[in-house]
DSSP file (Angstrom, degrees, kcal/mol; ACC not computed):
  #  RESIDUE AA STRUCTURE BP1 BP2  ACC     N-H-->O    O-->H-N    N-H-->O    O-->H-N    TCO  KAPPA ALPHA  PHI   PSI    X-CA   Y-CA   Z-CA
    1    1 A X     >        0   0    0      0, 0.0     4,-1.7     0, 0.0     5,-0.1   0.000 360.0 360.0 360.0 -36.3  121.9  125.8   74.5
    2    2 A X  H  >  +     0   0    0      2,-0.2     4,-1.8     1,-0.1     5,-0.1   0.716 360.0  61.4 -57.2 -35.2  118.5  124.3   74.2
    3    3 A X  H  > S+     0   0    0      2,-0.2     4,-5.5     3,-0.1     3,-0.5   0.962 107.0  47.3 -80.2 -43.4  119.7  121.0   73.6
    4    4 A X  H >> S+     0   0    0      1,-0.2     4,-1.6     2,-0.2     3,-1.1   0.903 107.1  50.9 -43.5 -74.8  121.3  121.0   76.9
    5    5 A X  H 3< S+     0   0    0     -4,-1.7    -1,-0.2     1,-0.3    -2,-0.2   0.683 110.0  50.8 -30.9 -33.6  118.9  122.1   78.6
    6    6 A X  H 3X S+     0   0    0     -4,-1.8     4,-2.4    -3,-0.5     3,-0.4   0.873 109.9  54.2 -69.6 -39.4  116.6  119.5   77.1
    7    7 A X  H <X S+     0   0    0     -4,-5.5     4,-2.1    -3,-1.1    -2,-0.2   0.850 107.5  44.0 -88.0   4.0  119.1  116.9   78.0
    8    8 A X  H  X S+     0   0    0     -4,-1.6     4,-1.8    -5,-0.3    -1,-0.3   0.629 104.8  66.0 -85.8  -7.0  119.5  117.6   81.6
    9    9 A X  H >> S+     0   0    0     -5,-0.4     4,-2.5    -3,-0.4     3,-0.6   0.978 106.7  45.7 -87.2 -71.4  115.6  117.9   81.5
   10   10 A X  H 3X S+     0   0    0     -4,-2.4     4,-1.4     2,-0.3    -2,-0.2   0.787 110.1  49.9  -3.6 -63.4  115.9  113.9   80.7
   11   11 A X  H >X S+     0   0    0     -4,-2.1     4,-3.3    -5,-0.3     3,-1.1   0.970 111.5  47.5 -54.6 -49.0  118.2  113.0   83.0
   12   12 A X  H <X S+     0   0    0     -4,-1.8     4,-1.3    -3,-0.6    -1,-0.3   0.920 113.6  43.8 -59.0 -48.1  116.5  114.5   85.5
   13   13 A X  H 3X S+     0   0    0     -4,-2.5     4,-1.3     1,-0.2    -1,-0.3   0.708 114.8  57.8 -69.2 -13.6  113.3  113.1   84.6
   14   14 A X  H << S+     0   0    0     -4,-1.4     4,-0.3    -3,-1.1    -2,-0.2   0.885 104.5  51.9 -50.1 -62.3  115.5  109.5   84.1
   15   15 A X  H  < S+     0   0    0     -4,-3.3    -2,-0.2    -3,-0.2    -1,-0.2   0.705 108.3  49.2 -66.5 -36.7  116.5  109.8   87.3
   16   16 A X  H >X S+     0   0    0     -4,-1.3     3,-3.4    -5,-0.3     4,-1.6   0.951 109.1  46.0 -61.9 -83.1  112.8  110.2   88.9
   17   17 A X  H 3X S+     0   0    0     -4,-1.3     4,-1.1     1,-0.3    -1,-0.2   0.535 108.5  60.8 -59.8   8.5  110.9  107.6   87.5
   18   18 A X  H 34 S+     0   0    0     -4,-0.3     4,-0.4     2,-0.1    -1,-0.3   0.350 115.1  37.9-101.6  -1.8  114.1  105.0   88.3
   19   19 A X  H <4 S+     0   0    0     -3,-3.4     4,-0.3    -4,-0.2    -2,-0.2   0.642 115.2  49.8-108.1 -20.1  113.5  105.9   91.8
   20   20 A X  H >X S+     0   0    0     -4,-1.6     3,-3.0     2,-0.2     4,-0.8   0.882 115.8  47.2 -62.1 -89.2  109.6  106.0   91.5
   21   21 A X  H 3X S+     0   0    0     -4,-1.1     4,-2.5     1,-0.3     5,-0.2   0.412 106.8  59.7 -39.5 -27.1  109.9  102.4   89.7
   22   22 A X  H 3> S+     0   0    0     -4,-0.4     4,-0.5     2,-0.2     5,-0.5   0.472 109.0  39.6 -53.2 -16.5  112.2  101.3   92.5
   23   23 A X  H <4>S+     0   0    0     -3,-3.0     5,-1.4    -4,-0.3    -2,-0.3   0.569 117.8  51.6-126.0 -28.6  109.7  101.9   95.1
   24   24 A X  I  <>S+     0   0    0     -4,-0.8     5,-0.8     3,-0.1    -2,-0.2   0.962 118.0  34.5 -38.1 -54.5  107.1  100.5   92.9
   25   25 A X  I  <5S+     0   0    0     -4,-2.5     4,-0.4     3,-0.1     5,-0.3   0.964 130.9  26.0 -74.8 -61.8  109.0   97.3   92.1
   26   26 A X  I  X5S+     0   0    0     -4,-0.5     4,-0.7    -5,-0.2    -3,-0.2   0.829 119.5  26.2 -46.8 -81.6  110.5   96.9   95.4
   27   27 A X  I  >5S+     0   0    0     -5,-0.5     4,-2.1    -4,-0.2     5,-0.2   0.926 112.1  56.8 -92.0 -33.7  109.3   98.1   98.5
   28   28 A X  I >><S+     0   0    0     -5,-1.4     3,-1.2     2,-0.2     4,-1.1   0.963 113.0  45.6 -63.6 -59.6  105.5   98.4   98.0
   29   29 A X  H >><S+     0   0    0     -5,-0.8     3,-2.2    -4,-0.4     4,-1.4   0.891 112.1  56.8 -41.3 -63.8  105.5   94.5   97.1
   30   30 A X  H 3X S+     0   0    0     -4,-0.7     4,-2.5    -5,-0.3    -1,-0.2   0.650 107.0  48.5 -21.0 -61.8  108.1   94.2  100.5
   31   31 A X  H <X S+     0   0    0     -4,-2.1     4,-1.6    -3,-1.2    -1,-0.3   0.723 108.9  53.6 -73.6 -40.0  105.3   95.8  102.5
   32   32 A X  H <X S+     0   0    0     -3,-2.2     4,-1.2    -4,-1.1     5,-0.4   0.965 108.3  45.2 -25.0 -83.6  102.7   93.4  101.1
   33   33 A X  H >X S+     0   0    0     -4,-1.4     3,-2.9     1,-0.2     4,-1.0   0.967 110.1  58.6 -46.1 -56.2  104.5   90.1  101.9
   34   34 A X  H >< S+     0   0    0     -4,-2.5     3,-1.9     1,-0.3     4,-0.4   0.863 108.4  43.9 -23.1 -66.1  105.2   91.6  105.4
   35   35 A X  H 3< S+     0   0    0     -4,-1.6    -1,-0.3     1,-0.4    -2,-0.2   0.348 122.3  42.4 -89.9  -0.3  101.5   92.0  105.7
   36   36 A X  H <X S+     0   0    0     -3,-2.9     4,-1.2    -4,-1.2    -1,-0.4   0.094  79.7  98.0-124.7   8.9  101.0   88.2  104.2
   37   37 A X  H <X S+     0   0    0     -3,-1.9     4,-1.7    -4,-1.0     5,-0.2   0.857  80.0  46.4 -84.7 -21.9  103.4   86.4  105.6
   38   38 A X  H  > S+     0   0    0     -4,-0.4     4,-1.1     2,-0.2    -1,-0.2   0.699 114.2  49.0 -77.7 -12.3  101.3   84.7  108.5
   39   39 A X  H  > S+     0   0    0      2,-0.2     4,-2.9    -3,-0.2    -2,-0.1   0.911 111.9  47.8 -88.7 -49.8   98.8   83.9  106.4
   40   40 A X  H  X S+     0   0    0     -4,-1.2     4,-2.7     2,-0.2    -2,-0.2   0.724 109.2  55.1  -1.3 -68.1  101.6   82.4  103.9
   41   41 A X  H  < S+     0   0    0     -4,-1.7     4,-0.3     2,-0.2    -2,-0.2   0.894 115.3  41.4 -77.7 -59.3  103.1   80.5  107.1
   42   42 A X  H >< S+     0   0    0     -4,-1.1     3,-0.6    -5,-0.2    -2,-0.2   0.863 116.7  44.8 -43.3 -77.7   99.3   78.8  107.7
   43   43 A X  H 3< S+     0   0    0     -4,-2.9     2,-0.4     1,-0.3    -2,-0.2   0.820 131.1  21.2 -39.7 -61.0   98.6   78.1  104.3
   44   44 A X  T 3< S-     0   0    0     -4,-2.7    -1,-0.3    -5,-0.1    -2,-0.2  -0.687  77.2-172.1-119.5  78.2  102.1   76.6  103.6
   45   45 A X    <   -     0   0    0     -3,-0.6     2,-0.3    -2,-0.4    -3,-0.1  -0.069  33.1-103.8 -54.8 150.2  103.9   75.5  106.8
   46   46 A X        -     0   0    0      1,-0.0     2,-0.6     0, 0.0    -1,-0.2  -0.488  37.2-120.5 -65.0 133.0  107.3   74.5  106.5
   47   47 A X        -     0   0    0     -2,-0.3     2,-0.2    -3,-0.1    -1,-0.0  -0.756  22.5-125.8-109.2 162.9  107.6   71.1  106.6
   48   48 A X        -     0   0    0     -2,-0.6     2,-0.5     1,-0.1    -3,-0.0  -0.618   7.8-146.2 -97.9 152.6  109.8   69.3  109.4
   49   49 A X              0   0    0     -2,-0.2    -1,-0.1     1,-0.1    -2,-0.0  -0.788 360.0 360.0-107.6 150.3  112.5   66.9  108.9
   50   50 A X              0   0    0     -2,-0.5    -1,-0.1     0, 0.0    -2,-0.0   0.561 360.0 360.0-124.0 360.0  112.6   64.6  111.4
């Protein structure tokens, strides 16, 4: 009975830090570039084809 209990205490903790690390990995960078992307767009303009 203990090792059940242990292993749903895994999962569960499995399951957290792959949704913590998803919103590490993911969205905080996302929110970043948002917030850098005009500066981005100065720095390195597209260039036009003409």
């Amino acid at each position: 009975m203990a090792f059940l209990l242990d292993a749903c205490a895994m999962l569960i903790s499995l399951v957290f830090l792959a949704i913590v690390g998803l919103v590490a990995g993911v969205a905080i960078p996302g929110l970043f570039m948002v917030a850098a992307a005009p500066w981005l767009d100065w720095l390195l303009p597209l260039k036009e084809t003409k």
